[in-house]
VEXMAR-168476 format. One record per residue: x, y, z of N, C-alpha, C in turn. Coordinates in steps of 0.2 Angstrom, whole numbers, padded with zeros to 4 digits, always signed. Layout:
<atoms>
XYZXYZXYZ;...
</atoms>
This chain:
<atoms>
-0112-0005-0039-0108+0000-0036-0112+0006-0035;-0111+0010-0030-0116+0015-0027-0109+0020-0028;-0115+0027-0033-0110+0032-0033-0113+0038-0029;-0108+0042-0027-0110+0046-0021-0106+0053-0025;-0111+0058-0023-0108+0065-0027-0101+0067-0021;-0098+0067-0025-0092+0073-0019-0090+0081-0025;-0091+0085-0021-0088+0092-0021-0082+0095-0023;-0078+0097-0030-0074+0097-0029-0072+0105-0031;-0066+0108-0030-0065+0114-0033-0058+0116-0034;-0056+0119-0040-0049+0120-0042-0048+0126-0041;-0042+0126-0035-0040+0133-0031-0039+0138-0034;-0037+0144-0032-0034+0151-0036-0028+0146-0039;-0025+0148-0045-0018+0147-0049-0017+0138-0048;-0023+0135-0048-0022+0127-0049-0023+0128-0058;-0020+0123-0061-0019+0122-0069-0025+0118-0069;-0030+0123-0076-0037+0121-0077-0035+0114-0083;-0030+0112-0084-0028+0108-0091-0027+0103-0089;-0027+0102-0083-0026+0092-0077-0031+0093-0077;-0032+0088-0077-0040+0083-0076-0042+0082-0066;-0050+0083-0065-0050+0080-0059-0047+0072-0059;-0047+0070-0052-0046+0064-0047-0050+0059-0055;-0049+0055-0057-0051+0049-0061-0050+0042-0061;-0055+0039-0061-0053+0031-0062-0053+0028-0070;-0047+0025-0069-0043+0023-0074-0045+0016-0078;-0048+0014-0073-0052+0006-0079-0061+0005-0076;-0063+0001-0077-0071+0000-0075-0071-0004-0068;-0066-0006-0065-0065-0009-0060-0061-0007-0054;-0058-0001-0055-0052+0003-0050-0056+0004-0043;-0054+0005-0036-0058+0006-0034-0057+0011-0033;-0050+0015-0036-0045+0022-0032-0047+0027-0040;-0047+0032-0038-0047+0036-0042-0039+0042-0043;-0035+0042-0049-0031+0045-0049-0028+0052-0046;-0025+0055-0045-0024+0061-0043-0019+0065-0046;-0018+0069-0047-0011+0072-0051-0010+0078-0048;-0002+0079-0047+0003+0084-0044+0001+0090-0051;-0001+0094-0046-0004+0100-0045+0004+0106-0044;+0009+0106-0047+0015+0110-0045+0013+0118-0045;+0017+0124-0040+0017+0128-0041+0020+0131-0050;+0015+0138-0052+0020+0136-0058+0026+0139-0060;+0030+0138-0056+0039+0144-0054+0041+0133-0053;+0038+0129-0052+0039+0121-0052+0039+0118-0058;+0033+0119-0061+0028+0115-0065+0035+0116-0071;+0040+0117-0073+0045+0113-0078+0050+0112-0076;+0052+0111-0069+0058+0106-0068+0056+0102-0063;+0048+0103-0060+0048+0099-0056+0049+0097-0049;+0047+0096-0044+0051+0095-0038+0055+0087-0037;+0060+0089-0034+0065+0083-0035+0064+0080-0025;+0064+0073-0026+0065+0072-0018+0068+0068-0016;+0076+0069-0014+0082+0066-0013+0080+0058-0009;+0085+0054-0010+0084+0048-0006+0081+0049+0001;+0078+0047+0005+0075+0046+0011+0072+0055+0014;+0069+0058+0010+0067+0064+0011+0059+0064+0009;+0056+0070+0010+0049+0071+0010+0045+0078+0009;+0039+0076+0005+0039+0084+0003+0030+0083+0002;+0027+0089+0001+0021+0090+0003+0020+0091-0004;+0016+0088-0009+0014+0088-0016+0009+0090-0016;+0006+0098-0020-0001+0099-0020-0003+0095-0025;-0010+0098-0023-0014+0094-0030-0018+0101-0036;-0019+0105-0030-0024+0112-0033-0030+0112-0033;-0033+0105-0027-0042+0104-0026-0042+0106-0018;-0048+0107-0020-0052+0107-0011-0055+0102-0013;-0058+0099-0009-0065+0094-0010-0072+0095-0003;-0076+0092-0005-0080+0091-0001-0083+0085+0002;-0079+0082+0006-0083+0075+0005-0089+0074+0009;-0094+0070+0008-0102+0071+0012-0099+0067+0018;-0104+0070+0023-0104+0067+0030-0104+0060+0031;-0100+0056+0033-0101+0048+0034-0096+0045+0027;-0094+0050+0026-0086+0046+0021-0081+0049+0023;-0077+0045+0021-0070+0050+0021-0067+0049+0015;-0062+0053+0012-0059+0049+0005-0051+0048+0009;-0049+0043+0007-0042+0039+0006-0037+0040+0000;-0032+0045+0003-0025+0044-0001-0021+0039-0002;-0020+0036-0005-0016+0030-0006-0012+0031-0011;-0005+0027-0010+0000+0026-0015-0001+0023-0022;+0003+0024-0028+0003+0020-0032+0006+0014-0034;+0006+0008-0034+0008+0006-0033+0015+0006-0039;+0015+0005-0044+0018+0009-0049+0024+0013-0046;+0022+0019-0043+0028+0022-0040+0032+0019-0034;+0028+0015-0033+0030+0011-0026+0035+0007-0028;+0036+0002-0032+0039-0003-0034+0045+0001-0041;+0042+0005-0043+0049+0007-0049+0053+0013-0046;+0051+0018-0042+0056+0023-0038+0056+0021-0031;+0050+0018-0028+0052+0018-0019+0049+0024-0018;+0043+0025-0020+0040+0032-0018+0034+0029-0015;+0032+0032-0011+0026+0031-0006+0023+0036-0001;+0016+0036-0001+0013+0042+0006+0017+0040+0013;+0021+0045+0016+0022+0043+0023+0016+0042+0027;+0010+0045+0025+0002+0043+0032+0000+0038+0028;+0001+0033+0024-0003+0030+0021-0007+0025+0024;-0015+0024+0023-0019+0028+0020-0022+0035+0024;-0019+0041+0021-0020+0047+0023-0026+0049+0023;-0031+0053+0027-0039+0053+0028-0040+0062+0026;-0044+0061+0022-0048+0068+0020-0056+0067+0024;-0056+0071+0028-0062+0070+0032-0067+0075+0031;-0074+0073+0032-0078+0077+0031-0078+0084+0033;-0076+0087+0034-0077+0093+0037-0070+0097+0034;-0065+0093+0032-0060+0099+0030-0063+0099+0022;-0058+0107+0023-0060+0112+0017-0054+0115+0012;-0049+0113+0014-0042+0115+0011-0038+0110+0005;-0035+0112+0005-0030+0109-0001-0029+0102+0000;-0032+0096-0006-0028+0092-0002-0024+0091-0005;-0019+0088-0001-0010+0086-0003-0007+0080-0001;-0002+0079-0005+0000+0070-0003+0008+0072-0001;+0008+0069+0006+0015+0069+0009+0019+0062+0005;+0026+0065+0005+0028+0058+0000+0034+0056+0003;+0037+0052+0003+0042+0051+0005+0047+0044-0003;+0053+0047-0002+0057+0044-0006+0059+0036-0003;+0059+0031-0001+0063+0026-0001+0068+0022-0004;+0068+0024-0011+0073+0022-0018+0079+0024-0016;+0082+0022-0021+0090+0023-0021+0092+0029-0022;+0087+0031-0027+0090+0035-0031+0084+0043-0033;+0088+0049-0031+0081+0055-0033+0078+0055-0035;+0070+0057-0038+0065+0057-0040+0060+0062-0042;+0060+0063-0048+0056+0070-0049+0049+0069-0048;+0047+0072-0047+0040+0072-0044+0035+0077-0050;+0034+0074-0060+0033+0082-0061+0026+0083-0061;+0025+0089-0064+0019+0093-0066+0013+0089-0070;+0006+0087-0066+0004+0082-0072+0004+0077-0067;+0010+0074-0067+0011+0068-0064+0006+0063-0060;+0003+0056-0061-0002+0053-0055+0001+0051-0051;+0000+0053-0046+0005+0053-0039+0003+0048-0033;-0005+0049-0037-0009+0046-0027-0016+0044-0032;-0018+0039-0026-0025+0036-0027-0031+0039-0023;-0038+0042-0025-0041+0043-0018-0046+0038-0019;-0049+0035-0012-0054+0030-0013-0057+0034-0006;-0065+0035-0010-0069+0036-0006-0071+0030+0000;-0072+0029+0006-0076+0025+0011-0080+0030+0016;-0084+0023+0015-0090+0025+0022-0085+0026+0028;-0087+0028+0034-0086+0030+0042-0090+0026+0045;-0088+0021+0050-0091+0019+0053-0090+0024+0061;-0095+0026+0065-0091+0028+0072-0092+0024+0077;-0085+0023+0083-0088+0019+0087-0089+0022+0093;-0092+0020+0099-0096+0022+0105-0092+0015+0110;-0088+0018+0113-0085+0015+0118-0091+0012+0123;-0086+0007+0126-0092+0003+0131-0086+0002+0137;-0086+0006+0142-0082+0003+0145-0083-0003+0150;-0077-0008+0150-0080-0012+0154-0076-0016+0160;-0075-0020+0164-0070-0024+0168-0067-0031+0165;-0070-0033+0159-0067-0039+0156-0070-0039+0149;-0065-0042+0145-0067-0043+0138-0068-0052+0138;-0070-0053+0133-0074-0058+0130-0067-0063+0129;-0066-0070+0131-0062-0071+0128-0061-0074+0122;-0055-0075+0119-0054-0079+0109-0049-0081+0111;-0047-0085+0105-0045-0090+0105-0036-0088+0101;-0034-0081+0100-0028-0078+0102-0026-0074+0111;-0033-0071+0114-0032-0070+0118-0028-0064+0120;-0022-0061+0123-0017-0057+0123-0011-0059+0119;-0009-0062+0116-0004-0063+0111-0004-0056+0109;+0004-0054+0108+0005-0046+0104+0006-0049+0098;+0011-0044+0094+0017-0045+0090+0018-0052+0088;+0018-0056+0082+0020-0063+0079+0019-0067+0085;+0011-0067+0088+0010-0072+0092+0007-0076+0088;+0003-0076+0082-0001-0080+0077+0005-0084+0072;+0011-0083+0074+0015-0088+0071+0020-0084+0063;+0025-0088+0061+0027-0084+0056+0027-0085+0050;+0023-0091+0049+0021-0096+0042+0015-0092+0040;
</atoms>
């Protein structure tokens, strides 16, 4: 495994007592992320009613190096026991910004859900950037799907 430095910084009135971004076993490839609440929130929490949505800080900036990006991903955990999940999932922090990052969430569950203070809420996972350089052309190559759209590959 190749470790890469990234940048990170806890904002004005970010809680010094959460831990940075962490990975949780020797094999993860996401690292943890914890709701960062305003502190007028941090003890009741924000609540996200059924099929609703809400911008969860963290209280980091970061700085990712040129040619990664880092990857917000859900947990699965909250996925399968509340129906919680990022609405841009996987959401991109890209080289160049410098601001807060934050995980949009979305309730899908039955039932309301607190979001609290502390809480791991999101996975980040660093990846390389590939860029691509278009080629325009008058035909592509053919394969052996061809234009098939939508469940052309079958439903088995």
């Amino acid at each position: 495994m190749t470790a890469v430095r990234v940048r990170v910084r806890r904002l004005p009135g970010a809680d010094p007592a959460l831990p940075l971004p962490a990975y949780q076993t020797a094999g993860a490839a996401g690292m943890d992320v914890a709701a960062n609440l305003a502190p007028e929130d941090r003890q009741r929490g924000l609540m996200l009613a059924p099929g609703a949505r809400t911008l969860v800080p963290t209280g980091l900036a970061i700085a990712v190096p040129e040619g990664y990006e880092m990857q917000l991903r859900p947990r699965s955990g909250l996925a399968l026991r509340e129906g919680l999940t990022l609405l841009n999932a996987p959401g991109t922090i890209d080289a160049d910004y410098r601001g807060e990052v934050g995980v949009i969430f979305v309730n899908h569950g039955q039932a309301p859900v607190t979001i609290g203070h502390g809480m791991r809420i999101a996975q980040m996972v660093l990846a390389p950037v590939v860029r691509a350089v278009w080629e325009e052309t008058a035909a592509l190559d053919a394969s052996p799907r061809g234009a098939g759209g939508f469940g052309s590959t079958g439903t088995g």
